[in-house]
LUMGU-208271 format. One record per residue: residue number from 1; x, y, z of N, C-alpha, C, O in turn. Coordinates in Angstrom, 1 decimal. Atoms other than C-alpha are relative to their C-alpha. Last residue first. Layout:
! residues N
SITE pos     nX     nY     nZ    caX    caY    caZ     cX     cY     cZ     oX     oY     oZ
SITE NUM      X      Y      Z      X      Y      Z      X      Y      Z      X      Y      Z
...
! end
This chain:
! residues 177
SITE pos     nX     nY     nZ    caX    caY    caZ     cX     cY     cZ     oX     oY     oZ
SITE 177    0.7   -0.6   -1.3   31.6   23.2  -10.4    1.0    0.0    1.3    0.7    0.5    2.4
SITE 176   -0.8    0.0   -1.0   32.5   22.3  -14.0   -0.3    1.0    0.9   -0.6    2.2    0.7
SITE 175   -1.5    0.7    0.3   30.8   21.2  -16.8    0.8   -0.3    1.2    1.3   -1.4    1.6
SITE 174   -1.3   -1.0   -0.8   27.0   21.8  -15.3    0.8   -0.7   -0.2    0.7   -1.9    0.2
SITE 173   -0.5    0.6   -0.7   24.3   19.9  -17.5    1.5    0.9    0.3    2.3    1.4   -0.4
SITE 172   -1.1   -0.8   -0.2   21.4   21.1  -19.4    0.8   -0.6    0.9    0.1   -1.3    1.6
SITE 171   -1.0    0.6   -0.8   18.8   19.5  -21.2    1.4    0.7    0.8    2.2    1.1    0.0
SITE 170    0.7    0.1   -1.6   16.0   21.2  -22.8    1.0   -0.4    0.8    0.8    0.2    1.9
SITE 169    0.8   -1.2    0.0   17.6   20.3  -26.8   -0.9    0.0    1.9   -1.4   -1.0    2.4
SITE 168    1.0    0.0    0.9   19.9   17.3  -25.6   -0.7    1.3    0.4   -0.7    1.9    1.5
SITE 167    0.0    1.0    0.7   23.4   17.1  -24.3   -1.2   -0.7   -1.0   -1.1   -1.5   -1.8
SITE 166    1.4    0.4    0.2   23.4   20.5  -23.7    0.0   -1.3   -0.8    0.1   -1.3   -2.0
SITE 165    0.0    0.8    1.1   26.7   21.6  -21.6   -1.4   -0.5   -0.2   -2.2   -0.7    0.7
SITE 164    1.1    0.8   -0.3   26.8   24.3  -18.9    0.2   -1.0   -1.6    0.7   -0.4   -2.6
SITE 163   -0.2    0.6    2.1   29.7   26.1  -18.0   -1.1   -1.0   -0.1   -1.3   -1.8    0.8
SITE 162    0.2    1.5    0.0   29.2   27.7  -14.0   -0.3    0.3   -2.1   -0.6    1.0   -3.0
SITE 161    1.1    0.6    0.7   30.2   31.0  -13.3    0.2   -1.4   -0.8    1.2   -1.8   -1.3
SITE 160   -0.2    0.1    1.5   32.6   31.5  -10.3   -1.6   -0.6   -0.7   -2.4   -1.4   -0.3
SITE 159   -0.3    1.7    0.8   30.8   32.6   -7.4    0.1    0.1   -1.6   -0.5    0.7   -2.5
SITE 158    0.7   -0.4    1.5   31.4   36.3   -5.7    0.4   -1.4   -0.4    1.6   -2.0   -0.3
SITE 157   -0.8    0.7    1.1   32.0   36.2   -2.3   -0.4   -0.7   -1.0   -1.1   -1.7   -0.9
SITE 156   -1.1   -0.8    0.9   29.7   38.1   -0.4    0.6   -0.6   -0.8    0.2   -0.4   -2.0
SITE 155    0.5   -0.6    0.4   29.5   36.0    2.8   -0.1    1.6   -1.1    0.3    2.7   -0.8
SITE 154    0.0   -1.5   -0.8   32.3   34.2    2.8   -1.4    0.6   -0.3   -1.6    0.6   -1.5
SITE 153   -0.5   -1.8    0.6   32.3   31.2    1.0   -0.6    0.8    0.7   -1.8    0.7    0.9
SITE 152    0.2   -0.4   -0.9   32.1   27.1    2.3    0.1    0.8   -0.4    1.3    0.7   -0.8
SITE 151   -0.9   -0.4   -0.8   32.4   24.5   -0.6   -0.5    1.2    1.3   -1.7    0.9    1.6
SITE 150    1.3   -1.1   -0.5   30.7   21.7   -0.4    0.9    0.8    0.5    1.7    0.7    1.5
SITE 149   -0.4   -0.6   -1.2   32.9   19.2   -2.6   -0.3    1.0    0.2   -0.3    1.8   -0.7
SITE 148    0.1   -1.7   -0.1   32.0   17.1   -5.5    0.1    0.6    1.8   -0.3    0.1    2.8
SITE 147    0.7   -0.5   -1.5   33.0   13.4   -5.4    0.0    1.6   -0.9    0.6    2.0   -1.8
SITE 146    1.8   -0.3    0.0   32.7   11.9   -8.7   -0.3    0.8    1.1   -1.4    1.3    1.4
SITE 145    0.2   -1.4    0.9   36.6   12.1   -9.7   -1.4    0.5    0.3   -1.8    1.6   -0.1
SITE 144   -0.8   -1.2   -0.7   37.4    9.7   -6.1   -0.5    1.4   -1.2   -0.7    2.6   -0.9
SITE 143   -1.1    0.0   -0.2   35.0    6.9   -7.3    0.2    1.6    0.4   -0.6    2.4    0.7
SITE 142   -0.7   -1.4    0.3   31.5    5.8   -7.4    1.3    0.0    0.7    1.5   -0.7    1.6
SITE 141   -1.3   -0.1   -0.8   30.0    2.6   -8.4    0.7    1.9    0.2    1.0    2.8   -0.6
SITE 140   -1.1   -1.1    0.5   26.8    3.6  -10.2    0.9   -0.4    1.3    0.5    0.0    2.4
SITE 139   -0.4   -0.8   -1.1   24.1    0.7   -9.6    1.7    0.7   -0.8    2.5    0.3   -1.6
SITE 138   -1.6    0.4   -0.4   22.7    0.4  -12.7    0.1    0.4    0.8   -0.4    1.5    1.1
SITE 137   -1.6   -0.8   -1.2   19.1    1.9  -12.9    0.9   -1.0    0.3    0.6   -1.9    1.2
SITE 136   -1.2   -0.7    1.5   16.4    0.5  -15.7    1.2    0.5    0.7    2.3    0.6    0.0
SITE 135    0.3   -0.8    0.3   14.7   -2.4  -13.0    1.0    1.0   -1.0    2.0    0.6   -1.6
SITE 134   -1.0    0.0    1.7   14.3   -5.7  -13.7   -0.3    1.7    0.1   -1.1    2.2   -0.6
SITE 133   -0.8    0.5    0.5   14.2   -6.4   -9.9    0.6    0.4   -1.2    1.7    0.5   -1.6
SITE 132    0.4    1.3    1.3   11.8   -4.0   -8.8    1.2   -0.2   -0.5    2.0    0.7   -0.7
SITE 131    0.8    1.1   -0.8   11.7   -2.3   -5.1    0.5   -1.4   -1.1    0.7   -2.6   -0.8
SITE 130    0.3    0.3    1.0   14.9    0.3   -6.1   -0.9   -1.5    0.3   -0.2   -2.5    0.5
SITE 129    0.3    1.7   -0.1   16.1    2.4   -3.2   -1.2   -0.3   -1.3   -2.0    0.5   -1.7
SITE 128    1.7    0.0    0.3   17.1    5.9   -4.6   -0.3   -2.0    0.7    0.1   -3.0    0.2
SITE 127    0.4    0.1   -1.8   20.7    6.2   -3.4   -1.4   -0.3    0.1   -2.0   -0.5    1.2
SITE 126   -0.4    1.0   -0.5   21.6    5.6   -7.4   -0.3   -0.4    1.7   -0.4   -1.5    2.2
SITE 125    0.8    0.8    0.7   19.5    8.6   -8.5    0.6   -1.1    0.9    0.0   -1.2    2.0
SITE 124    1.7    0.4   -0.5   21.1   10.5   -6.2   -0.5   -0.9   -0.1   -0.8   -1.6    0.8
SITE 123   -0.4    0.6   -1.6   25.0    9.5   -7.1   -1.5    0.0    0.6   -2.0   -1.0    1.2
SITE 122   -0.3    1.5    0.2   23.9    9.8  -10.9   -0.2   -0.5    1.7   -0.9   -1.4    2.1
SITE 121    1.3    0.7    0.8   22.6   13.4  -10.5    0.0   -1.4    0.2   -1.0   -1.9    0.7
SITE 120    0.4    0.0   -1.6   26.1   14.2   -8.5   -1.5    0.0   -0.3   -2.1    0.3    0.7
SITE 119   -0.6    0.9   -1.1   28.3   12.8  -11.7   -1.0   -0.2    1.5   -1.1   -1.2    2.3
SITE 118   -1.0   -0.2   -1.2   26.2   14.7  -13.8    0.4   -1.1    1.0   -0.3   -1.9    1.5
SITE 117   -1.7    0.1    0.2   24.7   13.1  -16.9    0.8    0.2    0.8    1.9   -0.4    0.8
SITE 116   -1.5   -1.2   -0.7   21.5   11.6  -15.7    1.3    0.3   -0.5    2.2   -0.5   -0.4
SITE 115   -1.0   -0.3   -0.2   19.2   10.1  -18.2    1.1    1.2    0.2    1.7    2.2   -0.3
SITE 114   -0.2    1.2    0.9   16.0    8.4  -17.3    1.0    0.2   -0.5    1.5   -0.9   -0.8
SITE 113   -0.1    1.7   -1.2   16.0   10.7  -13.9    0.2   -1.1   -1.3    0.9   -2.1   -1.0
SITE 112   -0.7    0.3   -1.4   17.1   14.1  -15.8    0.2   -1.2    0.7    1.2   -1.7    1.1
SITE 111   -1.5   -0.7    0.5   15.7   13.8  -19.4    0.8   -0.6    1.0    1.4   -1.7    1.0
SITE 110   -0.3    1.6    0.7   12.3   12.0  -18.5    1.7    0.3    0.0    2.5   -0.5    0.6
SITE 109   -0.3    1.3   -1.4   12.1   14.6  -15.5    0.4   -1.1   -0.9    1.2   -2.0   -0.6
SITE 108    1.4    0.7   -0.5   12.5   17.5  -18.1    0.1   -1.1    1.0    1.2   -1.4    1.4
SITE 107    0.6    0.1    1.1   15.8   19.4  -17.8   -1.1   -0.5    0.5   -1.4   -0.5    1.7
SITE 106    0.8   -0.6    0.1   18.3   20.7  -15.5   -0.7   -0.5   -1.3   -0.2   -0.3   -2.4
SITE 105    0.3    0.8    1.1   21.6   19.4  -14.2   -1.7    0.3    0.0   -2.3    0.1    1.1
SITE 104   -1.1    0.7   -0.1   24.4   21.0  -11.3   -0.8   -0.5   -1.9   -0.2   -0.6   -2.9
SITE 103    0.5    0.6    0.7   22.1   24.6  -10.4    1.0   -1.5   -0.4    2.1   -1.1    0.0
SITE 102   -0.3   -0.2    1.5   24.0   26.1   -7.5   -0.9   -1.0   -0.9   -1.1   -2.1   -0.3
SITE 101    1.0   -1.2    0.6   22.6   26.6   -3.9    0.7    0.5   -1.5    0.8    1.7   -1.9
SITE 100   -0.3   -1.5   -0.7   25.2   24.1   -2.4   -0.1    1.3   -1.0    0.7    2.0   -1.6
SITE  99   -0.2    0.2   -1.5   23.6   21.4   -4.6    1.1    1.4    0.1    1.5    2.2   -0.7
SITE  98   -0.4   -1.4   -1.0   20.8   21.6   -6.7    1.3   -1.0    0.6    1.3   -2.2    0.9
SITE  97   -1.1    0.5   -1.0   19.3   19.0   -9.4    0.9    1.2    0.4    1.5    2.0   -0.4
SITE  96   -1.3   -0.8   -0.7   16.5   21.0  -11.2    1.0   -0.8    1.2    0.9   -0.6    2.4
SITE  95   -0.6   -0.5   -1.2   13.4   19.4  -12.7    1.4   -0.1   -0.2    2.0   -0.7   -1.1
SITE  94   -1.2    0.2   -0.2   10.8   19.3  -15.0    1.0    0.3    1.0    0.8    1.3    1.7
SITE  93   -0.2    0.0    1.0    7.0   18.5  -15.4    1.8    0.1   -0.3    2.3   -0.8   -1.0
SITE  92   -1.1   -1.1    0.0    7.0   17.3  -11.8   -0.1   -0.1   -1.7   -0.1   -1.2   -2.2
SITE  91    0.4   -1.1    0.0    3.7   15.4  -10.6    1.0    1.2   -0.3    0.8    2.3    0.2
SITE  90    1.6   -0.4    0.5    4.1   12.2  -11.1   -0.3    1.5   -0.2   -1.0    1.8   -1.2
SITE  89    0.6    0.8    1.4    7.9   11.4  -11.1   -1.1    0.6   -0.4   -1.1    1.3   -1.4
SITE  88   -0.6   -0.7    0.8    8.6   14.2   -8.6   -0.6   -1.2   -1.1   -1.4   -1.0   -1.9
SITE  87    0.5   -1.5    0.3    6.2   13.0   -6.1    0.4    0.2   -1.3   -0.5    0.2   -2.1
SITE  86    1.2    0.1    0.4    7.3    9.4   -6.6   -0.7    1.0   -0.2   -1.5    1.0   -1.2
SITE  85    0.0    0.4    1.2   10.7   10.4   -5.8   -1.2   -0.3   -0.6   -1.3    0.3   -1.7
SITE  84    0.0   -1.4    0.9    9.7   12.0   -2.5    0.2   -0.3   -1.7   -0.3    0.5   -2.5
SITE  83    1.2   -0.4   -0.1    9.4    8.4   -0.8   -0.6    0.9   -1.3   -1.3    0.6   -2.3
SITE  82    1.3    0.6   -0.2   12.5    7.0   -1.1   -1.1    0.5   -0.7   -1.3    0.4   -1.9
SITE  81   -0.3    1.2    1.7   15.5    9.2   -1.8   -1.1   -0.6   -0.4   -1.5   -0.4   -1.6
SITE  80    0.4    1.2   -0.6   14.0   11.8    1.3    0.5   -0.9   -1.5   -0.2   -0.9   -2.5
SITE  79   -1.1   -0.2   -0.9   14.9   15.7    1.0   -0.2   -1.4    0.5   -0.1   -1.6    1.7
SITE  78    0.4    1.5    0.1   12.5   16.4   -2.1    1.3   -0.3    1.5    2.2    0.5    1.4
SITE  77   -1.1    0.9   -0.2   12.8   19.8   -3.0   -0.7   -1.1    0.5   -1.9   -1.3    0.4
SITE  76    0.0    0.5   -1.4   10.4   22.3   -4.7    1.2   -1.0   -0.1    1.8   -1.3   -1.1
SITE  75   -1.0    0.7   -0.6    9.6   24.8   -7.3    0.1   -0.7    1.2   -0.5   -0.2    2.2
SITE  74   -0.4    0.5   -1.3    6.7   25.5   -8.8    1.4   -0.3    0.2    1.9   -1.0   -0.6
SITE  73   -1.6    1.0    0.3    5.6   27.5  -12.3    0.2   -0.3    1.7   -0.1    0.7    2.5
SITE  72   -0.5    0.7    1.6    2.5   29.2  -12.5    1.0   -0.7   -0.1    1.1   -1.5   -1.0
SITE  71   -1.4    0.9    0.0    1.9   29.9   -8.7   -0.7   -0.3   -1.8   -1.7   -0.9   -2.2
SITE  70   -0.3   -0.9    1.3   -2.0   32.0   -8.8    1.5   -0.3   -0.6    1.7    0.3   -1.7
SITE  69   -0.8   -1.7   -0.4   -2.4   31.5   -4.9    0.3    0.7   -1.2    0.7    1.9   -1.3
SITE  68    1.7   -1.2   -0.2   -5.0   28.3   -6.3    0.1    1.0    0.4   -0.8    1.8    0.5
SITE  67    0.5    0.1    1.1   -1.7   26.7   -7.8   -1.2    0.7    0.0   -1.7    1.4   -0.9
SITE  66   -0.7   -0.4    0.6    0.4   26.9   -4.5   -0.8    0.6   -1.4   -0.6    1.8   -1.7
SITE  65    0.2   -1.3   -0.5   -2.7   25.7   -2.6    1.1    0.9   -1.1    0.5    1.7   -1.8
SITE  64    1.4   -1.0    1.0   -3.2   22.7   -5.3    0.3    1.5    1.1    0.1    2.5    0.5
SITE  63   -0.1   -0.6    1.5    0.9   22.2   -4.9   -1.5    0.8   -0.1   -1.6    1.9   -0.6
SITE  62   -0.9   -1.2    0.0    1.3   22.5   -0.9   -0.2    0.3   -1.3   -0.2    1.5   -1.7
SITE  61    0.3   -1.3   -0.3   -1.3   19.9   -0.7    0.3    1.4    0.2   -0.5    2.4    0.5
SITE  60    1.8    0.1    0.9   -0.2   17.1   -2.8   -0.6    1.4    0.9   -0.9    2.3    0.1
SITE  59   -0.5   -0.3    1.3    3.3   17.9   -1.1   -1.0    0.6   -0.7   -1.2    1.7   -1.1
SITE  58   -0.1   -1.3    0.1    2.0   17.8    2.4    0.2    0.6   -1.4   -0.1    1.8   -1.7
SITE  57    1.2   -0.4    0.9    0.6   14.3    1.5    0.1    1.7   -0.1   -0.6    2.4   -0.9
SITE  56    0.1   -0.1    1.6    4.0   13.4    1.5   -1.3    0.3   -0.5   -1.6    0.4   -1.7
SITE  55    1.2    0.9    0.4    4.5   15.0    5.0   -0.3   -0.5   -1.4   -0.6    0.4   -2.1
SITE  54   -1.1    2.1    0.5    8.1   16.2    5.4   -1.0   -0.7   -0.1   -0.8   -1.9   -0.1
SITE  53    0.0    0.5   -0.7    6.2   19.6    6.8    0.6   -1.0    0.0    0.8   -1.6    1.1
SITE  52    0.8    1.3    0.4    4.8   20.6    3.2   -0.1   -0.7    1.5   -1.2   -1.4    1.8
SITE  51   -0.7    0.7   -0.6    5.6   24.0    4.2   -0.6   -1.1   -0.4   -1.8   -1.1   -0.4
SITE  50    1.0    1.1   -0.7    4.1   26.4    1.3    1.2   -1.2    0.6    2.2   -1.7   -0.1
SITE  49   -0.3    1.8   -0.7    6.0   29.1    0.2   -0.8   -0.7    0.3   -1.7    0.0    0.7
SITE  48    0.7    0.3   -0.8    5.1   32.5   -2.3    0.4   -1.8    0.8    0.5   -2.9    0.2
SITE  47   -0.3    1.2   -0.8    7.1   34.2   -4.6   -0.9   -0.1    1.0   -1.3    1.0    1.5
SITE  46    0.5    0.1   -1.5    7.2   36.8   -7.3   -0.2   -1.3    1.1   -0.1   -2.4    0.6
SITE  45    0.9    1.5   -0.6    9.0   37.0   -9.8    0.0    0.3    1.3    0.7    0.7    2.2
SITE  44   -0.1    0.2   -1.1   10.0   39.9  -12.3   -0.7   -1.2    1.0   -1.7   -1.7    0.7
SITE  43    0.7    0.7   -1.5   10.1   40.1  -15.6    0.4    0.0    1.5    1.6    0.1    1.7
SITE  42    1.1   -0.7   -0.1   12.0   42.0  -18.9   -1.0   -0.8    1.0   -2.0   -0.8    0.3
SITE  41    1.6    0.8    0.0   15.0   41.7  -17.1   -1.2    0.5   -0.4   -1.8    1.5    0.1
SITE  40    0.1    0.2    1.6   17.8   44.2  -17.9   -0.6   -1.3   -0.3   -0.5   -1.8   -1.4
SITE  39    1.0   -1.3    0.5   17.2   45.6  -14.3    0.0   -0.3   -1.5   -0.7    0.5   -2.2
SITE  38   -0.8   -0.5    1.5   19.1   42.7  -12.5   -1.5    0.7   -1.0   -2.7    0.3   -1.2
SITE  37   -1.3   -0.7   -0.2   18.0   42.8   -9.0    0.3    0.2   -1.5    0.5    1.3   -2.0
SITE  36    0.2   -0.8   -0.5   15.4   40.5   -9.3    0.4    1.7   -0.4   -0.1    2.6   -1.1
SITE  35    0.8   -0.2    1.7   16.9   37.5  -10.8   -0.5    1.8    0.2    0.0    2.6   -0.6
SITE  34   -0.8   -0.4    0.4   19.3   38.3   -7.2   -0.5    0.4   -1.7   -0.3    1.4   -2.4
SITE  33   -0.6   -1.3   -0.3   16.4   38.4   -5.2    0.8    0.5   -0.7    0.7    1.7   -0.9
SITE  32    1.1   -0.7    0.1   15.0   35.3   -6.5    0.4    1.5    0.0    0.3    2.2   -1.0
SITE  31    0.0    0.5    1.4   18.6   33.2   -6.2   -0.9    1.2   -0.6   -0.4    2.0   -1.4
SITE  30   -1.1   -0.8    0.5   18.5   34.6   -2.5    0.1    0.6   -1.5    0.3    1.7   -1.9
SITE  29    0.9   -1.3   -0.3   14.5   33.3   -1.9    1.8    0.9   -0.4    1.7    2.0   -1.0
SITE  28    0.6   -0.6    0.9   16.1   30.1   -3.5   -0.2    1.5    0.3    0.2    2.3   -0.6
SITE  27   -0.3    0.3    1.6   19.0   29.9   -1.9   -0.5    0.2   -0.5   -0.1    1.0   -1.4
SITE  26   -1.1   -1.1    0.4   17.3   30.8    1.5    0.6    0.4   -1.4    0.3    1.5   -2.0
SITE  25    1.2   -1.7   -0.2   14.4   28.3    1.0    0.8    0.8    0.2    0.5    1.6   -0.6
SITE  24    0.7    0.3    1.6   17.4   25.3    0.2   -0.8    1.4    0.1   -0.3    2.5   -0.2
SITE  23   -1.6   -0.5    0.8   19.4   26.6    3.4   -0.8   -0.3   -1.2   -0.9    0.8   -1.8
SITE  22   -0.4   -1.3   -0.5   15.8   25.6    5.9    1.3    1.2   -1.4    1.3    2.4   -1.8
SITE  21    0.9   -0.9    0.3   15.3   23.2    4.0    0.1    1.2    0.0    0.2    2.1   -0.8
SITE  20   -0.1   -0.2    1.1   18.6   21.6    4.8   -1.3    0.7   -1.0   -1.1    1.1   -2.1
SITE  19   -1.0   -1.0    0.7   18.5   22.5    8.0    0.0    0.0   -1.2   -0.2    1.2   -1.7
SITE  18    0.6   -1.7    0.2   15.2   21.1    8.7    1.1    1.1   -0.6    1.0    2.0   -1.4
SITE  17   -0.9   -1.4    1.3   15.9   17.7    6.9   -0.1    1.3    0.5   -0.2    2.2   -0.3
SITE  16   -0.8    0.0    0.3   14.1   15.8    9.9    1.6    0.5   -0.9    2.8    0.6   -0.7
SITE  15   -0.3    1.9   -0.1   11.5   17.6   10.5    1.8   -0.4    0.2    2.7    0.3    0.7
SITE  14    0.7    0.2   -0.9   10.2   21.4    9.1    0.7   -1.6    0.3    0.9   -2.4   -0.7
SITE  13   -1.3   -1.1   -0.6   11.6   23.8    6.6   -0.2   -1.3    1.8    0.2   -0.9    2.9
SITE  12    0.5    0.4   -1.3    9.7   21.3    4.1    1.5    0.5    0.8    2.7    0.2    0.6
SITE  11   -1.1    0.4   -0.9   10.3   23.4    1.0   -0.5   -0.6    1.1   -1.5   -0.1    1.6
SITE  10    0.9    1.0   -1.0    7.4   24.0   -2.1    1.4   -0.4    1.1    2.2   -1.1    0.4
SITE   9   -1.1    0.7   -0.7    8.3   27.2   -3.5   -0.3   -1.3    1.1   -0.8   -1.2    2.2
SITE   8    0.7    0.2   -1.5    5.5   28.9   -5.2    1.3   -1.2   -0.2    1.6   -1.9   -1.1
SITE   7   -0.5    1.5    0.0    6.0   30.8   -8.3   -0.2   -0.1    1.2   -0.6    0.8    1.9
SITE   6    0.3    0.1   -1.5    4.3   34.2  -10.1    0.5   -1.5    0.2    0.4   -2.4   -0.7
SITE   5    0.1    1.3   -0.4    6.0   35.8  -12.5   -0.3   -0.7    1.1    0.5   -0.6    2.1
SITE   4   -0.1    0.7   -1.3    5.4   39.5  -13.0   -0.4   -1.6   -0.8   -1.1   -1.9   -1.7
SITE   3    0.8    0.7   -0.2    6.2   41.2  -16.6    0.2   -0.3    1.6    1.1    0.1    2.3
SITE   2   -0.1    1.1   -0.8    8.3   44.3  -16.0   -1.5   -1.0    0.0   -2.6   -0.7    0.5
SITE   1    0.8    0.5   -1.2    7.5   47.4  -18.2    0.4   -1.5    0.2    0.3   -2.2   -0.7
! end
């Protein structure tokens, strides 16, 4: 018998970022589908969205609804350097660096934002505007090996699997993407 997992997807499909919302809530709701799909799961997950709208108090509000629908575990994105970091500081026990709907670097927030190992971790972090002088972030010069490249695949077309390295227990970090 299939446990259920229940989660709530926090995406603002809405604003300036819509595309990219928009393609993030796909991915996942794909991602979901696919956990799904595999029958040598003992769980299943269930899902539920809340639009924040690009509001940051939408966040604060997308989570207690999220959490009062029965959401155990959250996911969400952030689509602003600024602002949305302060969400995830406070209110994220751990998080998921994404890009073109692959996992890249995955662990607790202390892990992930106090230390990034991926190349395309680093480059966020670094776009983060930084108020305080003495603060702990180097600016990260970046070069031609750091770029990563969006690739474009067929609908269908089966993605190589990703190598993951654990630089600490919780920590995970994609070798090669």
């Amino acid at each position: 018998m299939q446990q259920t997992v229940e989660v709530g997807i926090l995406v603002s499909t809405e604003g300036t970022y819509q595309r990219m919302g928009t393609s993030t809530l796909a991915g996942l709701c794909h991602a979901i589908a696919e956990i799904n799909d595999n029958t040598c799961r003992r769980f299943r997950i269930e899902h539920q969205h809340y639009n924040p709208a690009g509001r940051l108090e939408g966040y604060a509000q997308g989570i207690a609804q999220l959490i009062d629908g029965g959401a155990r575990h959250i996911f969400g994105t952030t689509t602003s350097a600024s602002r949305p970091m302060a969400v995830v500081e406070r209110l994220c026990h751990r998080v998921a660096v994404m890009f073109a709907g692959r996992i890249l670097e995955i662990g607790s927030r202390e892990q992930v934002l106090n230390n990034p190992c991926h190349a395309y971790t680093k480059r966020l972090l670094a776009a983060v505007p930084i108020p305080a002088l003495d603060s702990k972030l180097a600016p990260v010069v970046m070069s031609k090996d750091t770029e990563i490249v969006d690739p474009i695949r067929a609908r269908g077309e089966a993605l190589q699997p990703i190598r993951y390295e654990q630089p600490e227990a919780g920590h995970f970090v994609a070798v090669a993407v």
